[in-house]
C-alpha positions in Angstrom: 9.4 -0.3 -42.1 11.0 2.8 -43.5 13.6 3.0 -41.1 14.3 -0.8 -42.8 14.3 0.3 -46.1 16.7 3.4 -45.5 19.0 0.8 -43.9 19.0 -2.0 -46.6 19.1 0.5 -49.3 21.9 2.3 -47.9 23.7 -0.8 -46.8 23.8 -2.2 -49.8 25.4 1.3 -51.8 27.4 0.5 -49.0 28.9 -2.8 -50.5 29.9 -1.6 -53.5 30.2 2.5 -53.6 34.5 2.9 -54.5 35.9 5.6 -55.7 35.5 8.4 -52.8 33.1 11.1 -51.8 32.6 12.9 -55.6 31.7 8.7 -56.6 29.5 8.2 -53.8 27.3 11.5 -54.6 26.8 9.8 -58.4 25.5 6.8 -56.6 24.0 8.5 -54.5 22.1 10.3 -56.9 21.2 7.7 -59.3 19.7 5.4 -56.1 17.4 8.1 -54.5 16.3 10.6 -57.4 16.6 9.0 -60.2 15.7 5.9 -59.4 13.5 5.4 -56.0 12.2 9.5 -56.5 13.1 10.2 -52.4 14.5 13.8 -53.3 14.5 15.9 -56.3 17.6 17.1 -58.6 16.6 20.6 -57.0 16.5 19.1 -53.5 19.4 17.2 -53.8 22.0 20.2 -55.1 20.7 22.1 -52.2 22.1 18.8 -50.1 25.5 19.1 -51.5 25.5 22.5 -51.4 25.2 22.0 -47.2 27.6 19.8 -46.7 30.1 21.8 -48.7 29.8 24.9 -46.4 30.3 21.7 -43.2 33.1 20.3 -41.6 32.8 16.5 -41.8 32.4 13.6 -44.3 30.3 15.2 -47.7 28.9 11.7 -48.9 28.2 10.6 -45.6 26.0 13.7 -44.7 24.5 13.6 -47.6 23.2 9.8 -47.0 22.5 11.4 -43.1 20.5 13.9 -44.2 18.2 11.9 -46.6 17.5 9.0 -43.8 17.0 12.5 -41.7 14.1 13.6 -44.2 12.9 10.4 -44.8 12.2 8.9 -41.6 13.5 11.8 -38.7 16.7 11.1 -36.6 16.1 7.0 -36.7 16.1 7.4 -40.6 19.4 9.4 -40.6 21.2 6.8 -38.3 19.9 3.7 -40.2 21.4 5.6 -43.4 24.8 6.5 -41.8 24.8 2.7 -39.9 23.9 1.1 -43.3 26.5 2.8 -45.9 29.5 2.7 -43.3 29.0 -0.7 -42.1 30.5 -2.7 -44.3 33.6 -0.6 -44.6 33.9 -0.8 -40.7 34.2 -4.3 -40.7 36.7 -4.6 -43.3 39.0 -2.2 -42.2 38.7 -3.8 -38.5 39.4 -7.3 -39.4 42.2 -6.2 -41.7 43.3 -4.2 -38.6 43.0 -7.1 -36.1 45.0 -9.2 -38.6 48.0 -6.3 -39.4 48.7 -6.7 -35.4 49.7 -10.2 -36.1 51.8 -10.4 -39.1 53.7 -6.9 -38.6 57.0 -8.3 -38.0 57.1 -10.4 -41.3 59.6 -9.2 -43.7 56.1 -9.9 -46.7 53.8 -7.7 -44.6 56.2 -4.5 -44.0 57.1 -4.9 -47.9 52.7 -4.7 -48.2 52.6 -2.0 -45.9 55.3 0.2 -47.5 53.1 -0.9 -51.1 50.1 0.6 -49.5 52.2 4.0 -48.4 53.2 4.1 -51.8 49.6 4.4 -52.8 48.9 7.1 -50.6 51.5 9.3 -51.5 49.7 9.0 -55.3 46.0 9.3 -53.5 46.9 12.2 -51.4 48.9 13.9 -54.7 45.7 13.3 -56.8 43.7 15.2 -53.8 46.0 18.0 -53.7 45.5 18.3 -57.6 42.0 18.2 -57.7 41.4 20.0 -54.8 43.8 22.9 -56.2 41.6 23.1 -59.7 38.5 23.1 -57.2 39.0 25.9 -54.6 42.2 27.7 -56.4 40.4 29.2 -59.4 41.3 32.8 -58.1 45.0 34.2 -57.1 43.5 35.9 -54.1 43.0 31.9 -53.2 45.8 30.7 -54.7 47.7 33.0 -52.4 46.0 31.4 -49.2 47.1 27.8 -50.2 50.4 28.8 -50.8 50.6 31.0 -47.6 49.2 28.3 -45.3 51.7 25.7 -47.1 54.3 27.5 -46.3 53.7 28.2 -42.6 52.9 24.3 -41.9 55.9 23.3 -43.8 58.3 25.7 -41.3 55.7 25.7 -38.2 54.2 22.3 -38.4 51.7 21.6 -35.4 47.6 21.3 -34.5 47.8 24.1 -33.0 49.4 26.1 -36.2 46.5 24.0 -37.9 43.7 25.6 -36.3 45.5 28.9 -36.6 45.6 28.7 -40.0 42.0 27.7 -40.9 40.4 31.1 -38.2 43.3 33.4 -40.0 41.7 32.0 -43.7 38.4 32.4 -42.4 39.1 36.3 -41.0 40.8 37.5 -44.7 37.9 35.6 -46.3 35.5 37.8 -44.2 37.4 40.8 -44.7 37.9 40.6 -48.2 34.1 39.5 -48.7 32.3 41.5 -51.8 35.7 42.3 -53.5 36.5 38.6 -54.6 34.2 36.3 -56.4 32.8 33.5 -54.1 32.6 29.8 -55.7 29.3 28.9 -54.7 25.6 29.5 -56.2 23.1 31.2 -54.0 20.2 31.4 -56.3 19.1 28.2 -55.4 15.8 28.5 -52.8 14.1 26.0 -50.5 11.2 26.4 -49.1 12.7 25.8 -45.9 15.3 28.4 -46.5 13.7 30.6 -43.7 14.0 27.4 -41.1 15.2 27.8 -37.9 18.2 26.7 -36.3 18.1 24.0 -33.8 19.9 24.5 -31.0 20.1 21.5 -29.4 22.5 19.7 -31.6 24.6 22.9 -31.7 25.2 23.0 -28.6 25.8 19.7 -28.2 28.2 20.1 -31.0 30.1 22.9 -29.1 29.9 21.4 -25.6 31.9 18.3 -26.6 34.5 20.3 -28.7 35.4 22.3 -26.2 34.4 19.2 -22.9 36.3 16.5 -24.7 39.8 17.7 -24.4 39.5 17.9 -20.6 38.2 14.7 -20.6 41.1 13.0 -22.5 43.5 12.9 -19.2 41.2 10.1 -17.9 41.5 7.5 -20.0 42.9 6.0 -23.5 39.0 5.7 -24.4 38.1 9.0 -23.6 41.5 11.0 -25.0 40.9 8.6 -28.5 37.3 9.6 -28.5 38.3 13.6 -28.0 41.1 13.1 -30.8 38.4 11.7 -33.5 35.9 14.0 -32.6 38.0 17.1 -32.8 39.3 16.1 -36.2 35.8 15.1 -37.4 34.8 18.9 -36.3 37.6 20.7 -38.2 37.9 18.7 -41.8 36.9 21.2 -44.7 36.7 19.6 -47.7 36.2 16.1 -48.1 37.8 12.5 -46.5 41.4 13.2 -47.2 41.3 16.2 -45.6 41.3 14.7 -42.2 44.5 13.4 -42.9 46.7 16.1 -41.6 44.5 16.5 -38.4 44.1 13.1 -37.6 48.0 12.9 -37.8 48.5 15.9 -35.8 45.8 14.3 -32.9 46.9 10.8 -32.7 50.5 11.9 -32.5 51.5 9.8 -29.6 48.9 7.4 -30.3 50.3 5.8 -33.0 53.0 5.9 -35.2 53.5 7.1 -38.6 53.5 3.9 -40.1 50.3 2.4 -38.7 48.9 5.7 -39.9 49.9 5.9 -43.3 48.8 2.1 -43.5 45.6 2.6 -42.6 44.7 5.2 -44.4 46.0 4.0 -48.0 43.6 0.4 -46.9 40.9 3.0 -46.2 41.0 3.7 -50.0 40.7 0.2 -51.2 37.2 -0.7 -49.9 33.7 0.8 -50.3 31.9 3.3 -48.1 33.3 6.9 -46.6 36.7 7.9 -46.1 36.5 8.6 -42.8 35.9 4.5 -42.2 40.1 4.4 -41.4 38.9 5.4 -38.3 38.2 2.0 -37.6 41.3 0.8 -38.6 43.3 3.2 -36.4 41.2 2.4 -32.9 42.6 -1.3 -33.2 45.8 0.3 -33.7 45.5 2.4 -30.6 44.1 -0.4 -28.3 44.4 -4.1 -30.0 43.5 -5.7 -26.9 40.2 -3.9 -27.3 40.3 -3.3 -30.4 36.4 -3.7 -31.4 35.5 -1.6 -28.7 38.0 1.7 -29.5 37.1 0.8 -33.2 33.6 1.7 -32.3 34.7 4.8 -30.1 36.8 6.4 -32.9 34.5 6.1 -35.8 31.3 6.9 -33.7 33.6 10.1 -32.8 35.0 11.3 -36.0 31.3 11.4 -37.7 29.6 12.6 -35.2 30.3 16.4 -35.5 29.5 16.5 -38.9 25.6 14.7 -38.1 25.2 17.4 -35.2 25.7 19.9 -37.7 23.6 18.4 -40.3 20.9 18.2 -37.9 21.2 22.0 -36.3 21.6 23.4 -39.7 20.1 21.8 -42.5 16.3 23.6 -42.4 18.2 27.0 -41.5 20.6 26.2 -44.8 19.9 28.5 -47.5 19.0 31.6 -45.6 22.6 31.3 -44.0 24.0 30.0 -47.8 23.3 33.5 -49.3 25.6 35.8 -47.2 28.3 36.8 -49.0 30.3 37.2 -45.6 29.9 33.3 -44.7 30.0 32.3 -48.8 33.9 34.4 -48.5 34.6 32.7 -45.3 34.0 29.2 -46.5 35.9 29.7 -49.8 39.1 31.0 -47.7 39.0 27.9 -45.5 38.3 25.4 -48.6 41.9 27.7 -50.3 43.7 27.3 -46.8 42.3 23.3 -46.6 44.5 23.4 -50.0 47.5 24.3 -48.3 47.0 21.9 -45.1 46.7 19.1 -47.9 50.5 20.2 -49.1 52.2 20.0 -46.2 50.4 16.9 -45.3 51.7 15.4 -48.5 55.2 16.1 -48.0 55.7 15.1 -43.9 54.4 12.4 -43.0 53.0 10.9 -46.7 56.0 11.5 -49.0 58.6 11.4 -46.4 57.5 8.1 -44.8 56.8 6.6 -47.7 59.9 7.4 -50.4 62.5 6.3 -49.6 64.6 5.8 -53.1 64.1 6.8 -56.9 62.5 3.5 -56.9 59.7 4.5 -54.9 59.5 7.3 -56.8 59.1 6.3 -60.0 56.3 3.5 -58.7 54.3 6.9 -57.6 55.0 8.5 -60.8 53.5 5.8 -62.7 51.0 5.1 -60.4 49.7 8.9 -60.5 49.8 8.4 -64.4 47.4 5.1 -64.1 45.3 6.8 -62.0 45.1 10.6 -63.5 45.1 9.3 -67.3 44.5 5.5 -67.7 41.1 6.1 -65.0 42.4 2.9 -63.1 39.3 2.1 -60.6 40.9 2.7 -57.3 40.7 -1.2 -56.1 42.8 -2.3 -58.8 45.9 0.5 -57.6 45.4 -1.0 -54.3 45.6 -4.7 -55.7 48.7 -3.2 -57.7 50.8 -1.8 -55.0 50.3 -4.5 -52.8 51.8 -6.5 -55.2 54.8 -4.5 -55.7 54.9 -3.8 -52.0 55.5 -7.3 -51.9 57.6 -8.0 -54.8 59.8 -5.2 -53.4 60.2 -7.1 -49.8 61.4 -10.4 -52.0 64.1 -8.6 -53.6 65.3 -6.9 -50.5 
Protein backbone atom coordinates (compact mmCIF):
# COMPACT_ATOMS: atom_id res chain seq x y z
CA UNK A 1 0.00 0.00 0.00
CA UNK A 2 2.79 2.47 0.47
CA UNK A 3 4.41 1.70 -2.65
CA UNK A 4 0.66 2.95 -3.96
CA UNK A 5 0.57 5.97 -2.08
CA UNK A 6 4.19 7.14 -3.15
CA UNK A 7 3.03 6.53 -6.73
CA UNK A 8 -0.39 8.46 -6.61
CA UNK A 9 1.03 11.12 -4.69
CA UNK A 10 3.87 11.62 -6.76
CA UNK A 11 1.86 11.10 -9.93
CA UNK A 12 -0.28 13.52 -9.34
CA UNK A 13 2.67 16.62 -8.43
CA UNK A 14 3.41 15.09 -11.58
CA UNK A 15 0.28 16.66 -13.45
CA UNK A 16 0.75 19.85 -12.55
CA UNK A 17 4.51 20.71 -11.07
CA UNK A 18 5.77 23.71 -14.07
CA UNK A 19 8.22 25.81 -13.67
CA UNK A 20 11.54 23.57 -13.47
CA UNK A 21 13.70 21.89 -10.82
CA UNK A 22 13.99 25.13 -8.16
CA UNK A 23 9.62 24.93 -8.60
CA UNK A 24 9.48 21.36 -8.23
CA UNK A 25 11.57 21.36 -4.84
CA UNK A 26 8.71 24.13 -3.45
CA UNK A 27 6.16 21.49 -4.32
CA UNK A 28 8.01 19.20 -3.26
CA UNK A 29 8.37 20.58 -0.03
CA UNK A 30 4.99 21.74 0.69
CA UNK A 31 3.47 17.92 -0.32
CA UNK A 32 5.88 15.78 1.92
CA UNK A 33 6.90 18.08 5.00
CA UNK A 34 4.57 20.39 5.35
CA UNK A 35 1.86 18.76 4.55
CA UNK A 36 1.82 14.72 4.73
CA UNK A 37 5.09 15.01 7.59
CA UNK A 38 7.22 12.17 5.39
CA UNK A 39 10.61 14.17 6.05
CA UNK A 40 11.58 16.95 8.11
CA UNK A 41 12.80 20.69 7.07
CA UNK A 42 16.24 19.28 8.54
CA UNK A 43 15.92 16.07 6.54
CA UNK A 44 14.89 17.52 3.57
CA UNK A 45 17.91 20.37 3.17
CA UNK A 46 20.18 17.59 3.72
CA UNK A 47 18.26 16.00 0.43
CA UNK A 48 18.95 18.95 -1.71
CA UNK A 49 22.08 19.37 -0.40
CA UNK A 50 22.88 15.58 -2.10
CA UNK A 51 21.75 16.06 -5.12
CA UNK A 52 23.60 19.30 -5.54
CA UNK A 53 27.01 17.60 -5.03
CA UNK A 54 25.31 14.72 -8.02
CA UNK A 55 25.29 14.61 -11.60
CA UNK A 56 21.64 14.07 -12.76
CA UNK A 57 18.16 15.56 -12.45
CA UNK A 58 17.99 17.59 -8.73
CA UNK A 59 14.00 17.37 -8.43
CA UNK A 60 13.87 14.13 -9.68
CA UNK A 61 16.35 12.66 -7.02
CA UNK A 62 14.91 14.31 -4.63
CA UNK A 63 11.34 12.60 -5.27
CA UNK A 64 13.81 9.16 -5.74
CA UNK A 65 15.21 9.48 -2.68
CA UNK A 66 11.98 10.04 -0.56
CA UNK A 67 10.11 6.94 -2.31
CA UNK A 68 13.81 5.34 -1.40
CA UNK A 69 13.23 6.19 2.47
CA UNK A 70 9.78 5.63 2.44
CA UNK A 71 9.25 2.34 1.09
CA UNK A 72 13.13 0.91 -0.07
CA UNK A 73 14.06 0.68 -3.91
CA UNK A 74 10.12 -0.13 -4.93
CA UNK A 75 9.23 3.22 -3.10
CA UNK A 76 11.96 5.20 -5.07
CA UNK A 77 10.87 3.81 -8.52
CA UNK A 78 7.07 4.29 -7.88
CA UNK A 79 8.15 8.03 -6.95
CA UNK A 80 10.45 8.49 -10.06
CA UNK A 81 7.56 6.37 -12.40
CA UNK A 82 4.74 8.59 -10.88
CA UNK A 83 6.29 12.32 -11.25
CA UNK A 84 7.75 11.61 -14.77
CA UNK A 85 4.88 9.89 -16.22
CA UNK A 86 2.76 12.19 -17.29
CA UNK A 87 5.47 14.31 -18.88
CA UNK A 88 6.56 11.13 -20.88
CA UNK A 89 3.45 10.79 -22.49
CA UNK A 90 3.07 14.19 -23.59
CA UNK A 91 6.20 14.78 -24.95
CA UNK A 92 5.88 11.27 -26.88
CA UNK A 93 2.62 11.89 -28.48
CA UNK A 94 3.64 15.39 -29.37
CA UNK A 95 6.70 13.60 -30.82
CA UNK A 96 4.75 10.89 -32.72
CA UNK A 97 2.63 13.77 -34.12
CA UNK A 98 5.78 16.43 -35.08
CA UNK A 99 6.93 13.35 -37.52
CA UNK A 100 3.82 13.93 -39.39
CA UNK A 101 3.24 17.46 -39.96
CA UNK A 102 7.07 18.51 -40.33
CA UNK A 103 6.91 19.51 -43.79
CA UNK A 104 3.93 22.07 -43.38
CA UNK A 105 4.96 25.46 -43.90
CA UNK A 106 2.39 26.21 -40.06
CA UNK A 107 4.50 23.52 -38.18
CA UNK A 108 8.21 24.77 -39.17
CA UNK A 109 6.86 28.48 -38.44
CA UNK A 110 5.72 26.50 -34.62
CA UNK A 111 8.87 24.89 -34.42
CA UNK A 112 11.12 27.94 -35.14
CA UNK A 113 8.37 29.70 -32.21
CA UNK A 114 9.47 27.03 -29.87
CA UNK A 115 13.50 27.67 -30.72
CA UNK A 116 12.80 31.08 -30.05
CA UNK A 117 11.79 30.13 -26.57
CA UNK A 118 14.72 28.29 -25.89
CA UNK A 119 17.15 30.70 -26.72
CA UNK A 120 15.11 33.00 -23.81
CA UNK A 121 15.03 29.60 -21.42
CA UNK A 122 18.55 28.75 -21.94
CA UNK A 123 19.60 32.78 -21.43
CA UNK A 124 17.54 32.82 -18.18
CA UNK A 125 19.61 29.54 -17.10
CA UNK A 126 22.89 31.01 -17.92
CA UNK A 127 21.69 34.17 -15.74
CA UNK A 128 20.62 32.43 -12.88
CA UNK A 129 23.10 29.92 -12.93
CA UNK A 130 25.87 32.70 -13.16
CA UNK A 131 24.39 34.67 -9.83
CA UNK A 132 24.32 30.96 -8.32
CA UNK A 133 27.85 29.41 -8.69
CA UNK A 134 29.77 32.80 -9.87
CA UNK A 135 29.72 34.65 -6.53
CA UNK A 136 33.60 34.54 -6.49
CA UNK A 137 36.17 35.78 -9.34
CA UNK A 138 38.28 32.67 -8.73
CA UNK A 139 34.79 31.15 -10.26
CA UNK A 140 34.03 33.63 -12.40
CA UNK A 141 37.36 32.95 -14.03
CA UNK A 142 36.47 29.17 -14.58
CA UNK A 143 33.18 30.05 -16.51
CA UNK A 144 34.77 32.35 -18.52
CA UNK A 145 37.80 30.14 -19.20
CA UNK A 146 35.73 26.98 -20.06
CA UNK A 147 33.50 29.45 -22.36
CA UNK A 148 36.01 30.39 -24.11
CA UNK A 149 37.71 27.04 -24.90
CA UNK A 150 34.21 25.45 -26.05
CA UNK A 151 33.51 28.41 -28.15
CA UNK A 152 37.10 27.87 -30.17
CA UNK A 153 37.40 23.95 -29.41
CA UNK A 154 33.83 22.83 -29.38
CA UNK A 155 33.43 18.89 -28.90
CA UNK A 156 32.35 16.04 -26.06
CA UNK A 157 35.41 15.28 -25.76
CA UNK A 158 36.67 19.10 -24.95
CA UNK A 159 33.48 18.77 -22.66
CA UNK A 160 34.68 16.20 -20.42
CA UNK A 161 38.07 17.83 -20.43
CA UNK A 162 36.78 20.80 -19.24
CA UNK A 163 34.66 19.53 -16.25
CA UNK A 164 38.10 16.94 -14.73
CA UNK A 165 40.41 20.21 -15.47
CA UNK A 166 37.57 22.44 -13.16
CA UNK A 167 37.48 19.70 -10.88
CA UNK A 168 41.60 19.40 -10.50
CA UNK A 169 42.04 23.57 -9.87
CA UNK A 170 39.00 23.24 -7.53
CA UNK A 171 41.03 20.50 -5.56
CA UNK A 172 44.05 22.31 -5.77
CA UNK A 173 42.89 25.57 -4.81
CA UNK A 174 40.78 23.92 -1.90
CA UNK A 175 41.10 25.94 1.64
CA UNK A 176 42.16 29.21 -0.05
CA UNK A 177 38.74 30.02 -1.73
CA UNK A 178 35.47 29.98 0.04
CA UNK A 179 33.20 26.93 -0.95
CA UNK A 180 29.33 27.69 -1.51
CA UNK A 181 27.93 25.03 0.48
CA UNK A 182 26.98 24.46 4.31
CA UNK A 183 28.51 21.58 6.08
CA UNK A 184 27.15 22.11 9.51
CA UNK A 185 24.27 20.30 8.76
CA UNK A 186 24.46 16.49 10.54
CA UNK A 187 22.47 13.37 9.92
CA UNK A 188 22.48 10.69 11.85
CA UNK A 189 23.40 8.69 9.08
CA UNK A 190 26.24 10.92 8.20
CA UNK A 191 28.68 8.03 9.20
CA UNK A 192 26.72 5.47 6.55
CA UNK A 193 28.40 3.45 4.39
CA UNK A 194 28.70 3.42 0.90
CA UNK A 195 27.00 0.87 -1.16
CA UNK A 196 28.88 -0.51 -3.57
CA UNK A 197 26.69 -2.25 -5.66
CA UNK A 198 25.02 0.57 -7.37
CA UNK A 199 28.47 2.18 -7.77
CA UNK A 200 29.67 -0.06 -9.58
CA UNK A 201 26.98 -0.62 -11.47
CA UNK A 202 27.12 3.02 -12.10
CA UNK A 203 30.81 2.83 -13.36
CA UNK A 204 30.45 -0.53 -15.28
CA UNK A 205 27.87 0.93 -17.66
CA UNK A 206 29.72 4.33 -18.15
CA UNK A 207 32.60 2.93 -19.20
CA UNK A 208 30.52 -0.84 -21.00
CA UNK A 209 28.02 1.26 -22.86
CA UNK A 210 30.19 2.93 -25.31
CA UNK A 211 31.49 -0.40 -26.62
CA UNK A 212 28.21 -1.48 -26.84
CA UNK A 213 26.80 1.35 -29.00
CA UNK A 214 28.41 -0.29 -32.42
CA UNK A 215 25.67 -2.99 -32.17
CA UNK A 216 22.76 -1.35 -32.60
CA UNK A 217 20.69 2.10 -32.77
CA UNK A 218 19.02 0.82 -29.43
CA UNK A 219 22.12 0.14 -27.69
CA UNK A 220 24.32 3.36 -29.09
CA UNK A 221 20.85 5.72 -28.06
CA UNK A 222 20.79 3.98 -24.72
CA UNK A 223 24.88 4.68 -24.16
CA UNK A 224 24.31 8.40 -25.54
CA UNK A 225 21.49 9.13 -22.72
CA UNK A 226 23.18 7.45 -20.11
CA UNK A 227 26.45 9.15 -20.55
CA UNK A 228 24.84 12.51 -20.61
CA UNK A 229 22.56 11.61 -17.57
CA UNK A 230 26.16 10.68 -15.76
CA UNK A 231 27.90 13.98 -16.53
CA UNK A 232 25.06 16.94 -16.10
CA UNK A 233 26.07 19.26 -13.02
CA UNK A 234 23.66 21.47 -12.19
CA UNK A 235 20.27 21.01 -12.97
CA UNK A 236 17.84 19.99 -16.39
CA UNK A 237 19.33 22.50 -18.79
CA UNK A 238 22.51 21.56 -18.18
CA UNK A 239 22.20 18.42 -20.26
CA UNK A 240 21.63 20.43 -23.04
CA UNK A 241 25.09 20.84 -24.32
CA UNK A 242 25.90 17.10 -23.76
CA UNK A 243 23.00 15.71 -25.08
CA UNK A 244 23.77 17.86 -28.27
CA UNK A 245 27.25 16.76 -28.34
CA UNK A 246 26.00 12.71 -28.00
CA UNK A 247 23.23 12.60 -30.30
CA UNK A 248 25.20 14.45 -32.99
CA UNK A 249 24.50 12.19 -35.85
CA UNK A 250 21.38 11.11 -34.34
CA UNK A 251 19.52 13.83 -34.92
CA UNK A 252 19.63 17.11 -36.23
CA UNK A 253 19.75 20.44 -34.73
CA UNK A 254 16.37 21.31 -35.29
CA UNK A 255 14.59 18.26 -33.81
CA UNK A 256 16.82 19.03 -30.92
CA UNK A 257 16.20 22.43 -30.19
CA UNK A 258 12.37 21.49 -30.80
CA UNK A 259 12.22 19.20 -28.28
CA UNK A 260 13.76 20.65 -25.80
CA UNK A 261 11.89 24.18 -25.82
CA UNK A 262 8.35 21.53 -25.66
CA UNK A 263 10.17 19.95 -22.82
CA UNK A 264 9.65 23.30 -20.94
CA UNK A 265 6.01 23.64 -21.67
CA UNK A 266 4.65 20.61 -19.68
CA UNK A 267 4.98 19.44 -15.99
CA UNK A 268 7.49 16.98 -14.51
CA UNK A 269 11.59 17.00 -14.85
CA UNK A 270 13.53 18.39 -17.52
CA UNK A 271 15.16 15.63 -18.46
CA UNK A 272 11.52 14.24 -19.81
CA UNK A 273 12.77 15.65 -23.64
CA UNK A 274 14.35 12.54 -23.52
CA UNK A 275 11.31 11.05 -24.55
CA UNK A 276 10.72 13.37 -27.13
CA UNK A 277 14.15 12.78 -28.79
CA UNK A 278 13.98 8.73 -28.89
CA UNK A 279 10.88 9.15 -31.33
CA UNK A 280 13.04 11.39 -33.16
CA UNK A 281 15.85 8.89 -33.34
CA UNK A 282 13.66 5.88 -34.26
CA UNK A 283 9.84 6.95 -35.28
CA UNK A 284 9.14 3.57 -36.46
CA UNK A 285 9.77 2.50 -32.89
CA UNK A 286 9.28 5.32 -31.44
CA UNK A 287 7.53 4.11 -27.96
CA UNK A 288 10.11 1.70 -27.57
CA UNK A 289 13.57 4.07 -27.95
CA UNK A 290 11.32 6.64 -26.00
CA UNK A 291 11.49 4.19 -23.15
CA UNK A 292 15.23 3.34 -23.76
CA UNK A 293 16.40 6.97 -23.69
CA UNK A 294 14.60 8.26 -20.71
CA UNK A 295 15.15 4.96 -18.67
CA UNK A 296 18.91 5.86 -19.67
CA UNK A 297 19.36 9.45 -19.02
CA UNK A 298 17.94 9.04 -15.22
CA UNK A 299 19.32 6.24 -14.48
CA UNK A 300 22.84 7.42 -13.36
CA UNK A 301 21.68 9.89 -11.22
CA UNK A 302 19.27 6.94 -9.09
CA UNK A 303 22.49 4.74 -8.98
CA UNK A 304 24.18 7.44 -7.37
CA UNK A 305 21.43 8.32 -5.07
CA UNK A 306 21.21 4.88 -3.97
CA UNK A 307 25.25 4.29 -3.38
CA UNK A 308 25.55 7.55 -1.73
CA UNK A 309 22.82 8.95 0.03
CA UNK A 310 23.47 7.20 3.82
CA UNK A 311 27.36 7.86 3.20
CA UNK A 312 26.21 11.84 2.27
CA UNK A 313 27.27 14.08 4.95
CA UNK A 314 30.48 12.44 6.10
CA UNK A 315 31.69 12.92 2.30
CA UNK A 316 29.70 16.59 2.30
CA UNK A 317 32.12 18.00 4.85
CA UNK A 318 35.52 17.79 2.94
CA UNK A 319 36.65 20.84 1.95
CA UNK A 320 38.56 19.04 -1.00
CA UNK A 321 35.22 17.46 -2.54
CA UNK A 322 33.03 20.81 -1.32
CA UNK A 323 36.10 22.94 -3.83
CA UNK A 324 35.79 20.26 -6.44
CA UNK A 325 32.03 20.45 -6.75
CA UNK A 326 32.00 24.37 -6.72
CA UNK A 327 34.65 24.33 -9.73
CA UNK A 328 32.53 21.93 -11.78
CA UNK A 329 29.06 23.94 -10.93
CA UNK A 330 31.59 27.49 -12.20
CA UNK A 331 32.86 25.33 -15.31
CA UNK A 332 28.95 23.88 -15.80
CA UNK A 333 28.53 27.89 -16.15
CA UNK A 334 30.67 28.13 -18.98
CA UNK A 335 29.38 24.81 -20.81
CA UNK A 336 25.88 26.62 -20.57
CA UNK A 337 27.48 29.76 -22.65
CA UNK A 338 28.68 28.11 -25.39
CA UNK A 339 25.70 25.96 -25.50
CA UNK A 340 23.66 29.17 -25.80
CA UNK A 341 25.39 30.58 -28.60
CA UNK A 342 25.93 27.28 -31.16
CA UNK A 343 23.42 25.44 -31.48
CA UNK A 344 20.53 27.62 -29.34
CA UNK A 345 21.17 31.15 -30.63
CA UNK A 346 22.57 30.32 -33.93
CA UNK A 347 19.79 27.90 -34.91
CA UNK A 348 17.26 29.83 -33.79
CA UNK A 349 18.03 33.78 -34.86
CA UNK A 350 17.97 34.24 -37.68
CA UNK A 351 16.99 38.17 -38.14
CA UNK A 352 16.58 41.28 -35.75
CA UNK A 353 13.11 40.07 -35.73
CA UNK A 354 13.93 37.13 -33.91
CA UNK A 355 15.81 38.98 -31.83
CA UNK A 356 13.70 41.37 -30.56
CA UNK A 357 10.87 38.41 -29.94
CA UNK A 358 13.75 36.94 -27.39
CA UNK A 359 14.40 40.26 -26.00
CA UNK A 360 10.93 40.77 -25.00
CA UNK A 361 10.35 37.41 -24.27
CA UNK A 362 13.44 37.35 -21.60
CA UNK A 363 11.73 40.65 -20.33
CA UNK A 364 8.22 38.74 -19.77
CA UNK A 365 9.88 36.18 -18.23
CA UNK A 366 12.72 37.83 -15.92
CA UNK A 367 10.40 40.95 -14.86
CA UNK A 368 6.63 40.38 -15.67
CA UNK A 369 7.11 36.46 -13.84
CA UNK A 370 5.21 35.03 -16.92
CA UNK A 371 4.34 31.18 -15.73
CA UNK A 372 6.42 29.27 -18.20
CA UNK A 373 3.23 27.61 -20.08
CA UNK A 374 1.87 30.86 -21.12
CA UNK A 375 5.68 31.77 -23.00
CA UNK A 376 5.21 28.46 -24.62
CA UNK A 377 1.47 29.24 -25.64
CA UNK A 378 3.00 32.78 -26.78
CA UNK A 379 5.79 31.71 -29.08
CA UNK A 380 3.89 29.20 -30.63
CA UNK A 381 1.68 31.77 -31.63
CA UNK A 382 4.17 33.96 -33.04
CA UNK A 383 5.97 30.98 -34.44
CA UNK A 384 2.99 30.73 -36.35
CA UNK A 385 1.98 34.13 -37.13
CA UNK A 386 5.56 34.43 -38.48
CA UNK A 387 5.13 31.36 -41.01
CA UNK A 388 1.72 33.35 -42.38
CA UNK A 389 3.60 36.31 -43.18
CA UNK A 390 6.42 34.56 -44.79
Amino acid sequence: MQVLEIFARFLLLGCYSFGGPVAHIGYFRYAFVEKLQWVDDKHYAQLISLTQFLPGPGSSQIGFAIGLERAGLLGGLAAFVGFTLPSFILLYVLSSAASQFEQSALFQGITHGLKLFAVVVVSDAVLGMYNNFCKQRFHVGIAVVCAAVLLTIPGLGIQLLVLIGAALIGWLYRGKIKTTHSTDVKSANGKGAIIKWPLIGFVVLFIGLPLMASFSAAWQTFSAFYQSGALVFGGGHVVLPLLQQTLEGLISNDQFLTGYAAAQGVPGPMFSVAAYLGVQINPEQGFLFALLATIAIFLPGFLLVIALKDAWFGLASKPGVSACVDAINAAVVGLLIAALYQPVFVSAVLNGLDMAIVIIGLFLLKKMKWPVIYLVALFIVLGAALSVLH
